[in-house]
C-alpha positions, 0 to 999 in steps of 0.5 A: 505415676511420673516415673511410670509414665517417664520410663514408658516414653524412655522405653519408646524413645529407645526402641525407636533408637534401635532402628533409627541410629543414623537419626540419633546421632545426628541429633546429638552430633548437633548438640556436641557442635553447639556446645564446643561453640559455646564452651570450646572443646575441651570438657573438663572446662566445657561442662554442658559438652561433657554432658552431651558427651556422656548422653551420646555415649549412652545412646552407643554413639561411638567415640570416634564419631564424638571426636570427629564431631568435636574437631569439626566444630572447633576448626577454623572454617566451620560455618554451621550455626545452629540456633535452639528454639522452643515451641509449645502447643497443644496435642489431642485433646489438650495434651501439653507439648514442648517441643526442643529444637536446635535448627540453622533456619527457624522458617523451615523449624517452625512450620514444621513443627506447625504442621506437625500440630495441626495434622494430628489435631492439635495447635502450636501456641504461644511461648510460655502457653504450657511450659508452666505445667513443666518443671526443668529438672535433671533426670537420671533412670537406673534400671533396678536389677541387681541394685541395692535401693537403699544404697543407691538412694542414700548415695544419689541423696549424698551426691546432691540429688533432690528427689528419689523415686521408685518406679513400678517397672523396676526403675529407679529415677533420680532427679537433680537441680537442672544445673546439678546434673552432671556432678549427681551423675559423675559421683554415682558413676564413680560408685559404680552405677551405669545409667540408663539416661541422664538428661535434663527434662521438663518433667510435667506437674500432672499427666493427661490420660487419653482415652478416644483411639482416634486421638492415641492414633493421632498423638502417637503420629504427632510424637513420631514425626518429632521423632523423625524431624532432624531439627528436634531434639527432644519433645516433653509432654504430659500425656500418660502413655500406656504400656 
């Protein structure tokens, strides 16, 4: 089920990247920005920059772009602070939401987020009101086409992966400690996988199915604009989606 419903959200989120670039972009411009802050420009050092690296060359972020990025936050000068912040609520009929900002003014962030909430029938709560439902894990989907599943599950097994699963979609997800991301995906890549994303997730212990059109309308709204807000990164939730 997890995979199933993971893939569906991945398959939302990527379809809304096709028509949405410019969006996509700016939001991992500001992760790039903020890991050279925190760990300097160079990633074979600054491990948290060589994963958004890679995140950003999956999403079809030019390397250009990347190198501008990365020069701009290292120069003397730079004034752009961002700040990560997270907030919990509740969607539509209690669908847990935690929703990943990177933001330079938390008033503006927060009562965006608020109001996206509140519009759509749901409530933002408080820290740590849902993010025990969660647990925070790497996650790397491979599609399942021309893969050997026996292979690529002895191989992700090998380069230090926790769990393997098999999606009904023809997917493949494999999942890491949070911290051990980045050397399960170097290792698979240097076999020669590819992948179809590689982050880490707060990956939800059960999933809520909804069944009133009203609230799918409503938490449908809700997850777009999160989507269209530049201050958020990323939103995790245990609603079921359906295909």
């Amino acid at each position: 089920m997890s995979g199933h419903s993971k893939w569906s959200t991945i398959k939302r989120k990527k379809e809304k990247t096709d028509g949405a670039r410019a969006k996509i972009f700016t939001k991992i411009g500001r992760e790039i920005a903020v890991a050279v802050k925190n760990g300097g420009p160079d990633p074979s050092v600054n491990t948290k920059l060589k994963d958004v690296i890679a995140k950003a060359k999956s999403n079809n972020v030019p390397n250009d772009n990347i190198e501008r990025i990365i020069k701009k936050a290292a120069g003397e000068g730079n004034s752009d602070n961002y700040e990560e912040i997270m907030y919990e609520g509740y969607g539509p009929s209690g669908i847990a939401v935690i929703v990943e900002t990177l933001t330079d003014n938390r008033n503006r962030t927060a009562g965006d987020v608020r109001h996206y909430f509140d519009k759509f029938g749901g409530n933002m709560g408080q820290s740590g009101c849902v993010s025990f439902m969660f647990t925070r894990c790497g996650i790397i989907m491979i599609e399942a086409e021309d893969v050997d599943e026996e292979k690529l599950m002895e191989d992700a097994l090998e380069s230090g992966a926790t769990d393997f699963i098999t999606d009904e979609e023809g997917v493949f997800e494999i999942r890491t400690e949070p911290n051990d991301l980045g050397a399960v995906r170097d290792e698979l890549e240097a076999k020669g996988y590819s992948f179809l994303s590689a982050e880490v997730e707060y990956v939800p212990s059960t999933y809520t199915k909804l069944t009133s059109e009203e609230d799918i309308t409503n938490m449908t709204k809700m997850l777009d604009m999160f989507d269209d807000n530049d201050d958020v990164q990323n939103v995790w939730h245990n609603w079921e989606m359906e295909d």
